[in-house]
N, C-alpha and C positions, 0 to 999 in steps of 0.2 A: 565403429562403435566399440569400445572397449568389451574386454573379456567378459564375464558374468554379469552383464547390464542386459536389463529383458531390450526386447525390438518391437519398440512402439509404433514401427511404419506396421507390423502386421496389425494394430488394431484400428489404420487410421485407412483410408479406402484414396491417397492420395500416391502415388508411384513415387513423387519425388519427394514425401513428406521427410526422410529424411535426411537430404541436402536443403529443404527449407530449414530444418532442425539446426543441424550444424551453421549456417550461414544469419543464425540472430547473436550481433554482438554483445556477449558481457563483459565485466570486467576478470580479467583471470588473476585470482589469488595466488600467488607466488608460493604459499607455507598453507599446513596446518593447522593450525592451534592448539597448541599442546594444551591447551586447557581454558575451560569458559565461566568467568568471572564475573558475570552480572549478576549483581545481589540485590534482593526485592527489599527495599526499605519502609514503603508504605503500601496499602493497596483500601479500595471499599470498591462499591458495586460498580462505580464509574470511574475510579483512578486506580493507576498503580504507578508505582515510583520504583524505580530503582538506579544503581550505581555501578559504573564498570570505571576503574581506575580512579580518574578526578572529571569524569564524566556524571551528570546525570540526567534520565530518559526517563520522560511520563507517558505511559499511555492514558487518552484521555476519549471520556466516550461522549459524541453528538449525539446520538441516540440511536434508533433505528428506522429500516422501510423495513415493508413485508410487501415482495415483491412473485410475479407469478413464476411459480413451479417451471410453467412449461418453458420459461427461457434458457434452461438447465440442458443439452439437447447433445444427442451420442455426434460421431465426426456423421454420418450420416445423414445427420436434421432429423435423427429421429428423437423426440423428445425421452428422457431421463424420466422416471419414475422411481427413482431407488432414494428418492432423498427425504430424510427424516422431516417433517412439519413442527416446528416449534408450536404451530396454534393449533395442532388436532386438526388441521385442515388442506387437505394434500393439493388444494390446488396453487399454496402460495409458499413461501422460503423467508425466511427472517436474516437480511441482514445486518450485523452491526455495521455501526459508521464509527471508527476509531480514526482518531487524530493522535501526532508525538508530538511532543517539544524536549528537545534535550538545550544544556549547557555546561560550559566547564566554568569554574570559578574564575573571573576575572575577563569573560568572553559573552558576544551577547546569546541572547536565546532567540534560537532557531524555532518556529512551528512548523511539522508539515503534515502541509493541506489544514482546512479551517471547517469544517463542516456545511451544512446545509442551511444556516440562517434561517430566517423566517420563509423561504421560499419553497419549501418543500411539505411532504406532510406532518402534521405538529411531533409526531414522535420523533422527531429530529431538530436538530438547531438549539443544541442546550449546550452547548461549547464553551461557552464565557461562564455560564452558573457549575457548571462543570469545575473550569477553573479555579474559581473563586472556594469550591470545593475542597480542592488540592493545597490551598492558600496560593496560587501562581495571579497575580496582580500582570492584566490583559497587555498595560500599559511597557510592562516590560518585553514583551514580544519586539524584535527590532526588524526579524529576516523571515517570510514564512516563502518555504519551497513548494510548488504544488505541485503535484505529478499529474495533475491532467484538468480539463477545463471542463470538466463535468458537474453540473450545480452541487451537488451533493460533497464535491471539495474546494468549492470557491464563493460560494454566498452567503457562507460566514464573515467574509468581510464586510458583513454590513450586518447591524443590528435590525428587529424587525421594524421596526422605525424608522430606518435607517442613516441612522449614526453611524459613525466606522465604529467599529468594535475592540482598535488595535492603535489607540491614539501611538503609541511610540513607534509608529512602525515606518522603516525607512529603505525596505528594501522586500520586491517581491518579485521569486524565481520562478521561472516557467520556461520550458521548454520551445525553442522558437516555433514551431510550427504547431503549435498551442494557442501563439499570442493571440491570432486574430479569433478563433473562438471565445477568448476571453474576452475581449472590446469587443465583441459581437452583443455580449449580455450592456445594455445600456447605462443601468443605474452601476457598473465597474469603471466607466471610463474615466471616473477622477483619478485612479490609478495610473494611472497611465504614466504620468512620470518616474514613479518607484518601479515599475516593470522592467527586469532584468532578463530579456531572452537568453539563453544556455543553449548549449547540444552534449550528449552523451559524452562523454570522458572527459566535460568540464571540471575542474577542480575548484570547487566554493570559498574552499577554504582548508588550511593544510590538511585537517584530518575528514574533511567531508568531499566526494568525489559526484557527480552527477550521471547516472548509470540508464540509458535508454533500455526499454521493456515495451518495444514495441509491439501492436497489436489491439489491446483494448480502443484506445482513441490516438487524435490525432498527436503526435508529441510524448506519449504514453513514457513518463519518468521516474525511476526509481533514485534513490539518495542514500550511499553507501560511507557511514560512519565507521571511522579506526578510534577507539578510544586506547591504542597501545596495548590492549589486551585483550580487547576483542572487537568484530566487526560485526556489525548491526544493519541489515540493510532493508531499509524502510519502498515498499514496491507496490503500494497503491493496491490496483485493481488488477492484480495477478491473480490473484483468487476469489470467486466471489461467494460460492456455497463450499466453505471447507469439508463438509462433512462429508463431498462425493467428491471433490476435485483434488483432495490430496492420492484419495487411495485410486481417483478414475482420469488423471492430469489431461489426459485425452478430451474429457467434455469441456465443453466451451459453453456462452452465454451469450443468449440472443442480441443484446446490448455489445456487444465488442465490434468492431468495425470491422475487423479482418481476423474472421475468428481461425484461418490455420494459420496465419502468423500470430496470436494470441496463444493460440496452442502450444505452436511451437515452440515463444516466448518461454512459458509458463513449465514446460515438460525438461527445456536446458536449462531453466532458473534452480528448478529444484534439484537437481543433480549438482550442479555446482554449488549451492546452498550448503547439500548433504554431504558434500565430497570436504567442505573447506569448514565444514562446522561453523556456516556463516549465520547468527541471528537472524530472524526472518520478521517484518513488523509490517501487518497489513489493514489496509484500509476494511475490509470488511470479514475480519478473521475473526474467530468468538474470542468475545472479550477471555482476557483483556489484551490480546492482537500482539500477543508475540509469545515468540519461542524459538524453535531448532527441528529442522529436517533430518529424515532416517528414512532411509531407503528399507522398502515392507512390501513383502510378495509381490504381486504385479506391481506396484505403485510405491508411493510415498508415506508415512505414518509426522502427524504434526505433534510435536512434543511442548504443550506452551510451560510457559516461565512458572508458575504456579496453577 
């Protein structure tokens, strides 16, 4: 462990927690960045827009769950009680569900992850009135990447009626050991021709790279954008209560499948984030789901974009 970085195996009750630590692949940033240039062009309650370079990135909101407190839980299984309640009500946690789509001019437009459709609870699946919000026409979506096959980023592809919701779309990225829980869900399997299985250090497309984040679910994939001047990496379900998991990276969430490899994920994500002044763009981070990591007392401090 480098020089003046705290030693998170003392707060985790596992002996080898940190050679699990060390041993989750990311991708390693070669440079710094001497300087970070995405500039907020539009924003309201549910979009924000902005530009790096001849790039530009919407964060865009599904809406949200309010989901129980007690999944929130120390490395122990002891359940978390430090996290603030959006609804005055300590037994549950508000998550946003934030979706990107970026594009550069002349290139198509990428989505990643689609939201929660009509299949969840109604304070979700508002993705496409969302867009229409932004002025972004659904039809233009070509390639959407998902980081995981979890309803809440994949049943967007179907209106609540269900229509596709993505008439232009002609290519959908996932993670191979993803796939079959997505053709698992039944009313998805017309997809199944545009379904593009990936693995971690696939390259999408020259400035888009495919970065595994293993631990949440199966396949669990993050998607690392160069726009030449800065680097933005879009990583799902890394985080899912920021209010305790930046400053406590330690706690984990009952929902993750292998919660000390999520940890682990999640504790080398942020240090490399912090180290390389990498954008950070997450699926359930307070709108509106991005910003830049700063290493803060024992933990992490999240700095978002506005």
């Amino acid at each position: 462990m480098p020089k003046g970085q705290r030693n998170l195996e003392d707060r985790s009750e596992s002996d080898d927690f940190e050679s699990l630590t060390a041993s989750v692949p990311f991708l390693k940033v070669n440079h710094t960045l001497g300087r970070l240039s995405v500039e907020v062009l539009s924003q309201s309650a549910n979009t924000l827009g902005c530009a790096s370079g001849s790039w530009r990135i919407w964060s865009l909101s599904d809406g949200y769950v309010d989901l129980p407190a007690e999944s929130l839980k120390h490395p122990n299984n002891k359940i978390c009680r430090q996290t603030e309640s959006p609804q005055r009500n300590d037994s549950l946690v508000r998550l946003p569900v934030n979706c990107f789509l970026f594009d550069r001019s002349g290139m198509d437009r990428v989505l990643i992850d689609c939201g929660a459709g009509g299949s969840w609870d109604p304070s979700m699946g508002h993705l496409v009135e969302v867009m229409a919000e932004a002025g972004i026409d659904t039809s233009s979506i070509t390639m959407i990447a998902l980081t995981h096959a979890h309803g809440d980023h994949i049943n967007g592809l179907l209106m609540p009626d269900g229509r596709r919701a993505f008439n232009g779309l002609r290519k959908i990225v996932i993670a191979q050991d993803a796939v079959e829980e997505f053709l698992a869900e039944p009313e998805l399997e017309q997809f199944r021709p545009i379904l593009v299985p990936i693995n971690g250090g696939d390259r999408l497309a020259d400035h888009l790279l495919a970065v595994a984040i293993p631990g949440h679910a199966r396949g669990h994939m993050g998607y690392l954008l160069n726009t030449d001047e800065d680097d933005v990496l879009f990583c799902g379900d890394l985080i899912h209560v920021p209010a305790a998991q930046f400053s406590c990276p330690e706690l984990t969430w009952a929902y993750d499948d292998d919660e000390a490899t999520a940890r682990a994920s999640r504790i080398k994500l942020l240090k490399d984030t912090a180290h390389t002044h990498t954008w950070l763009a997450g699926a359930h981070l307070d709108r509106p789901g991005i910003g830049r990591i700063v290493a803060e007392k024992q933990g992490f401090a999240f700095i978002p974009i506005v």
